[in-house]
C-alpha positions as CSV (number, residue, x, y, z in Angstrom):
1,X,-19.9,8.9,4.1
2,X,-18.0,9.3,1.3
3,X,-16.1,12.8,0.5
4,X,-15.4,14.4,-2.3
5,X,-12.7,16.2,-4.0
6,X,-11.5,17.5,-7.6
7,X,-8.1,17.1,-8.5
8,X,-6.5,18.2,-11.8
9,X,-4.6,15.4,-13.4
10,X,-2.9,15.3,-16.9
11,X,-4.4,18.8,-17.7
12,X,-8.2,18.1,-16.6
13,X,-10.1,18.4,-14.3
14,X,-11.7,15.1,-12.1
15,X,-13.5,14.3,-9.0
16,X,-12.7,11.6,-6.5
17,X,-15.3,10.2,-4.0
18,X,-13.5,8.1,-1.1
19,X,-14.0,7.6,2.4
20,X,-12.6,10.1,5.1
21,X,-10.0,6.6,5.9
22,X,-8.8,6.6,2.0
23,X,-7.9,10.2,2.6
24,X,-6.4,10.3,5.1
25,X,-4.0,7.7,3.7
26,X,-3.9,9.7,0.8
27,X,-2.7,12.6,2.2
28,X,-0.1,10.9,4.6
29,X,1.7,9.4,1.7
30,X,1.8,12.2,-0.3
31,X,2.6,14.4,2.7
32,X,5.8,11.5,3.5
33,X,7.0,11.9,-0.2
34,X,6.7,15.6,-0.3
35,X,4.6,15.4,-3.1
36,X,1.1,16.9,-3.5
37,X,-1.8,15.3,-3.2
38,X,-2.6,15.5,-7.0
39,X,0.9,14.1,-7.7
40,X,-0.1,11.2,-5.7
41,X,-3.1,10.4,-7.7
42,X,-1.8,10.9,-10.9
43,X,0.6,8.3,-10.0
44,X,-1.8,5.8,-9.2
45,X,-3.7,6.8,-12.2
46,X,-0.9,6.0,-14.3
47,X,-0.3,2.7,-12.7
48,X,-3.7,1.8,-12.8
49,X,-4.0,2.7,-17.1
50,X,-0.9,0.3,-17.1
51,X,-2.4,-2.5,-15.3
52,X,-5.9,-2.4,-15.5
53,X,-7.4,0.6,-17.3
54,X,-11.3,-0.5,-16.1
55,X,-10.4,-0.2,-12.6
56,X,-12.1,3.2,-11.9
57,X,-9.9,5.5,-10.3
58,X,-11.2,5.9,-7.2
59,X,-11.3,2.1,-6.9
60,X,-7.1,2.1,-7.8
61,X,-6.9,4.7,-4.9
62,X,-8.8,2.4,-2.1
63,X,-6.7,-0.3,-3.3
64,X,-3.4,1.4,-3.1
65,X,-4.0,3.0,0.4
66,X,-5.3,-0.5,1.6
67,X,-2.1,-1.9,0.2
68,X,0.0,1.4,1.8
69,X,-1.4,0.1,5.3
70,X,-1.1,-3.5,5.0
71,X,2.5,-2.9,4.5
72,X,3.2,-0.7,7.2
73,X,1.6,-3.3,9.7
74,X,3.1,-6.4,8.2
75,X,-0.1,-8.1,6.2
76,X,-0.2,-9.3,2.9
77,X,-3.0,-8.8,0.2
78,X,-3.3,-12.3,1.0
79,X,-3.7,-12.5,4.4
């Protein structure tokens, strides 16, 4: 089931649709930095315009909390 919630990023509005998992690892890295949540995802926006500015945004987020927990238990993109 897929939740969603509107964030404001670079002065507008948007919504994101993710999985209660993506969330979750959302909000634990944003909570870690002290940042908030929106912070987080304009970040990941940013990166994602840099790198590859077709990758929707919600598909940047799955990617970078799948990335966040492969790192915390030792796997590679890879692997």
């Amino acid at each position: 089931m897929l939740v969603k919630r509107s964030i404001s990023i670079a002065g507008h509005r948007t919504s994101l649709a993710l999985e209660p998992e993506f969330w979750a690892v959302l909000d634990e890295v944003a909570e870690s930095r002290a940042l908030p949540l929106a912070a987080l995802v304009r970040e990941i926006d940013t990166a994602r315009a840099a790198l590859n500015p077709d990758q929707p945004l919600s598909s940047a987020c799955r990617v970078f909390a799948l990335k966040r927990v492969q790192s915390r238990s030792g796997l590679s993109a890879s692997t």
